[in-house]
N, C-alpha and C positions, 0 to 999 in steps of 0.2 A: 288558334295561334298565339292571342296574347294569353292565355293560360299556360300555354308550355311556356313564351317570354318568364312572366312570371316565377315560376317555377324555380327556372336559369337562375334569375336575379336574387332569389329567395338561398337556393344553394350556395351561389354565391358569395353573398353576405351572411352567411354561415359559416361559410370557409374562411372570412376574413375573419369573423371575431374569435371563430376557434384559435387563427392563429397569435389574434392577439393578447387572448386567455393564455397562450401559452408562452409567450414572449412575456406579459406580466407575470407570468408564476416563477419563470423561471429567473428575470431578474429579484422578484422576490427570495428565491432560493438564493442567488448571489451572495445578496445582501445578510442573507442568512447566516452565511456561510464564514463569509468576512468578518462577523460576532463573534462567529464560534473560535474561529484561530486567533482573535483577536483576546476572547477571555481565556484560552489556553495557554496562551504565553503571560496573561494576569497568575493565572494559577504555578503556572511553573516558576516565576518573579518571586510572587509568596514562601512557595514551597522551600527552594533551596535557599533562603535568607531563614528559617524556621529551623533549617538543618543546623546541627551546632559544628564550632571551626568559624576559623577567622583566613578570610584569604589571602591578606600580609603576615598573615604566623605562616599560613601553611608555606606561601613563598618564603621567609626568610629564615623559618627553619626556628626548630623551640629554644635554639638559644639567643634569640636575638633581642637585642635591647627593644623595651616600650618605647624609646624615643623614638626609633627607627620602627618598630611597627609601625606608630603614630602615623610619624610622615608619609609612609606607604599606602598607608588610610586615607588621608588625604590627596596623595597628588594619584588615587583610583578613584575618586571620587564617592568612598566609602563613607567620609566623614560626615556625609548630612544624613537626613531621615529618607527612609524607603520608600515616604512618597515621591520626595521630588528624587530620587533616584531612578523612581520608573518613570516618570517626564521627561528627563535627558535623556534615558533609552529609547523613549517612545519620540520626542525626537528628533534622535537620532535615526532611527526605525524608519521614519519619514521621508528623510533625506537620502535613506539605503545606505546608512553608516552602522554597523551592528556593535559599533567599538572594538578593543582592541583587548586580546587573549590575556590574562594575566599570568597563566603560565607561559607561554611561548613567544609573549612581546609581538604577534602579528595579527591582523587584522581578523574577525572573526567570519566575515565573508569569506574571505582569501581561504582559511579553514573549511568551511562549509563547502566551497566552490571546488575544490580540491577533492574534498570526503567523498561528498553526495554522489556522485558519479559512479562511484564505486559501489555502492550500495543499489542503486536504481541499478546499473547493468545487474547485478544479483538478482534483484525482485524480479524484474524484468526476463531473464531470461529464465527463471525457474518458473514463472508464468505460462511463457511461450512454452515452455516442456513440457507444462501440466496441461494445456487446453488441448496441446493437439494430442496427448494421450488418452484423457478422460473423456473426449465428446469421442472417439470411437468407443472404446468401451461402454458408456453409458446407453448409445443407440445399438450397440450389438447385444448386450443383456436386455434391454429394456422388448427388442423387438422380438428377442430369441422363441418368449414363451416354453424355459424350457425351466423347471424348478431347481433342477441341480444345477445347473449355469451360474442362477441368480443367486443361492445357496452360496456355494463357492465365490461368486461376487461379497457377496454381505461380509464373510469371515473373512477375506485376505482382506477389504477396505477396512475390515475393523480390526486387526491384526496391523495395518499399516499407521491406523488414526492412534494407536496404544502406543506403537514405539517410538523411544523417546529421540530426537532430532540428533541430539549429542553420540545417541549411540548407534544410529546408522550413519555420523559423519565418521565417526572412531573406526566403525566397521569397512568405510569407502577407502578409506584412507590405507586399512592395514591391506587389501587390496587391489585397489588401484594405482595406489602409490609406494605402498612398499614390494608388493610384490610382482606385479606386471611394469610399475614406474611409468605408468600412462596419465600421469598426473601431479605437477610438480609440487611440493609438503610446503613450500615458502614462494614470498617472493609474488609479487605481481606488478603485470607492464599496463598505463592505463589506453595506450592506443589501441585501436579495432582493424585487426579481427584476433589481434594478439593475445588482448586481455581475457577470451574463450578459452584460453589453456588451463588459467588458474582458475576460471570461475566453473566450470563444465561439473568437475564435480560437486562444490556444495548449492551448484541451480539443482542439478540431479538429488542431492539427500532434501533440499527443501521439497523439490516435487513430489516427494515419495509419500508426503503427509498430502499434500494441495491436491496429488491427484483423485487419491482415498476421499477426502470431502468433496471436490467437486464432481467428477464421478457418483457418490451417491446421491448428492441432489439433485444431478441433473436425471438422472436416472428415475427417482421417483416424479418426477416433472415430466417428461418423459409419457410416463405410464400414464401418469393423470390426461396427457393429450392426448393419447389413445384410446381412452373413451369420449372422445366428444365427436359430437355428429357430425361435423366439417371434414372430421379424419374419413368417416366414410363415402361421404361425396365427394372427397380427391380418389378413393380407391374405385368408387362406382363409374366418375369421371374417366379413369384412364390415364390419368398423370405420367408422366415419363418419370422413372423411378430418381432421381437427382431432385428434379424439380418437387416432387412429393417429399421427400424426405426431409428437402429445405423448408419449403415454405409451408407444410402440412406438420411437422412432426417438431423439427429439430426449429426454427425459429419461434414459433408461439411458447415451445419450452425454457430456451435461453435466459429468458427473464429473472427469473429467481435466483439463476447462478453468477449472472453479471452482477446483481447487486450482492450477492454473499463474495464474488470476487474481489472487487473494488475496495470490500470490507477488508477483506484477507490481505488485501495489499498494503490497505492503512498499516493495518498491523503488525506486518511483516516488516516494517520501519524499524519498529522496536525490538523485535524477536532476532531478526540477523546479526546482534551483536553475536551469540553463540556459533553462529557460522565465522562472524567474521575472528572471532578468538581462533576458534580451532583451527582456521585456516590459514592465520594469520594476514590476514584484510583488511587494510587502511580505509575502513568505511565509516562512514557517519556516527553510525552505533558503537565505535572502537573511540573516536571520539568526545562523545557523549560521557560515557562512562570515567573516561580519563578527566574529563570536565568536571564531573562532579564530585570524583574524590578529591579532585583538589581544590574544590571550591571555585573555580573558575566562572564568574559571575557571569560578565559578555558572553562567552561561549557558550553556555546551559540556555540561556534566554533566545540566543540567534538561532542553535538546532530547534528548543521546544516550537518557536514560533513557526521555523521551516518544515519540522515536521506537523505541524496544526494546520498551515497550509496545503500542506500534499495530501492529509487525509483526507481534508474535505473534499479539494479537488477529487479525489478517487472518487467521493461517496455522491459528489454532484456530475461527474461524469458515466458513473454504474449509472444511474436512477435515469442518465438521459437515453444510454443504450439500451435499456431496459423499455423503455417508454417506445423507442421506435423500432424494437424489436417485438413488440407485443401494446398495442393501442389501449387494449383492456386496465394494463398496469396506470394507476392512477399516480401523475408528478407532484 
């Protein structure tokens, strides 16, 4: 009897420090994490101060008198040196003050807070169109066992991964909008479930690439869990076919895709400016880009910073689903 006690007590206290192994690693990854958006918004400070133009020229236009540049310089707080320029931003940063737009006289929060929105419903829903498309597909080719099945899989994913974003929106567009007009060319309302009208289609042309990649990976992952000998003691077991599928096939596989997703999502930060051009979308990425032709200092550093934010966040939230989607994957 006191050997099984034992035993209890021994598990136990292996369950506790496991958890606290993993409550240390992961505020370690925090802290990690906070570096990382932390030196990306150093690096984008650098960057566009390196970039040549002057941000009271570009406001006041090239015929404007030095005197009046001058003072412009100064009352932005251009006129001292770029270290302690990034000390007042930083903070300011502190206090959740981003400064103030030098193009459009308003706050660069108020910008961001406005934009982002826009852009996340984007990502977000051409996500949601890609998962529930791709995890059918990848477990119906994966389990087919059928050559021409997967054949034809490989060439259309790779036929999807080749064309270029711009010219299946060009091609959505001359279709759905100009000629069925089930999709309006301008123009978008930011409240829900309204703002699905004007995003429907470019979640749909981003999906068209997302699904192609996430689909093949999961798909070879997939295949890979199909040889392991668990799979056949759920089939030898008797599993009720839901329950097999989930917990045998389709979760010990998910791993590798949540983290290539979370990755995709970072990146798709930066990449939706082309959607939001052609679509005409008051998103982050539309922004951004307006930002830095004009040199607009506050603004460049508040997006880089919030986009350095959001990617980690994706890449320490993949690596957490990934983790308790499959124990094997190591945090």
């Amino acid at each position: 009897m006191n050997t099984v006690n034992e035993k209890v007590n021994k598990t136990a206290e292996k369950g506790v420090d496991n958890r606290k192994v993993f409550a240390y690693r992961v505020g370690i990854r925090f802290i990690r994490s906070i570096a990382v958006a932390f030196w990306v918004t150093v690096i984008a400070f650098t960057l566009i101060r390196l970039a040549p133009g002057d941000p009271a020229q570009a406001r006041l236009g090239a015929a404007a008198e030095p005197e009046a540049v001058e003072a412009l310089r100064k009352q932005l707080g251009l006129d001292v040196n770029p270290l302690e320029q990034f000390f007042n931003f930083f903070r300011g940063l502190i206090k959740g003050d981003m400064g103030i737009s030098l193009q459009f006289d308003r706050e660069v929060t108020d910008i961001i807070f406005t934009a982002l929105p826009v852009t996340l419903w984007l990502i977000g829903f051409s996500v949601l169109i890609s998962i529930f498309v791709a995890i059918p597909i990848a477990l119906f080719v994966a389990t087919s066992n059928n050559v021409l099945i997967a054949y034809i899989f490989r060439s259309t994913t790779a036929i999807s991964i080749a064309l270029p974003n711009f010219f299946i929106a060009l091609l959505g567009i001359l279709i759905f909008s100009i000629r069925y007009n089930w999709a309006p060319l301008l123009g978008y309302t930011p409240s829900f479930p309204e703002n699905l009208k004007y995003l429907w289609l470019p979640a749909l042309v981003n999906a068209t690439t997302l699904v192609a990649i996430l689909s093949r990976v999961l798909y070879s992952s997939i295949s890979d869990t199909l040889k392991e000998e668990f799979v056949e003691t759920g089939v030898i077991r008797g599993i009720k076919r839901p329950r097999f599928f989930w917990f045998y096939i389709l979760k010990p596989s998910l791993a590798p895709t949540v983290v290539l997703l979370s990755y995709i999502m970072g990146v798709m930060l930066g990449t939706t400016i082309i959607m939001e051009s052609i679509f005409a979308l008051p998103g982050i990425g539309t922004e951004l880009i307006t930002a830095v032709i004009s040199r607009d200092y506050p603004t460049v550093q508040g997006i880089t910073f919030i986009f350095g934010i959001i990617v980690v966040f994706f890449s320490f939230f993949g690596d957490l689903m990934a983790y308790w989607l499959d124990r094997r994957v190591k945090f």
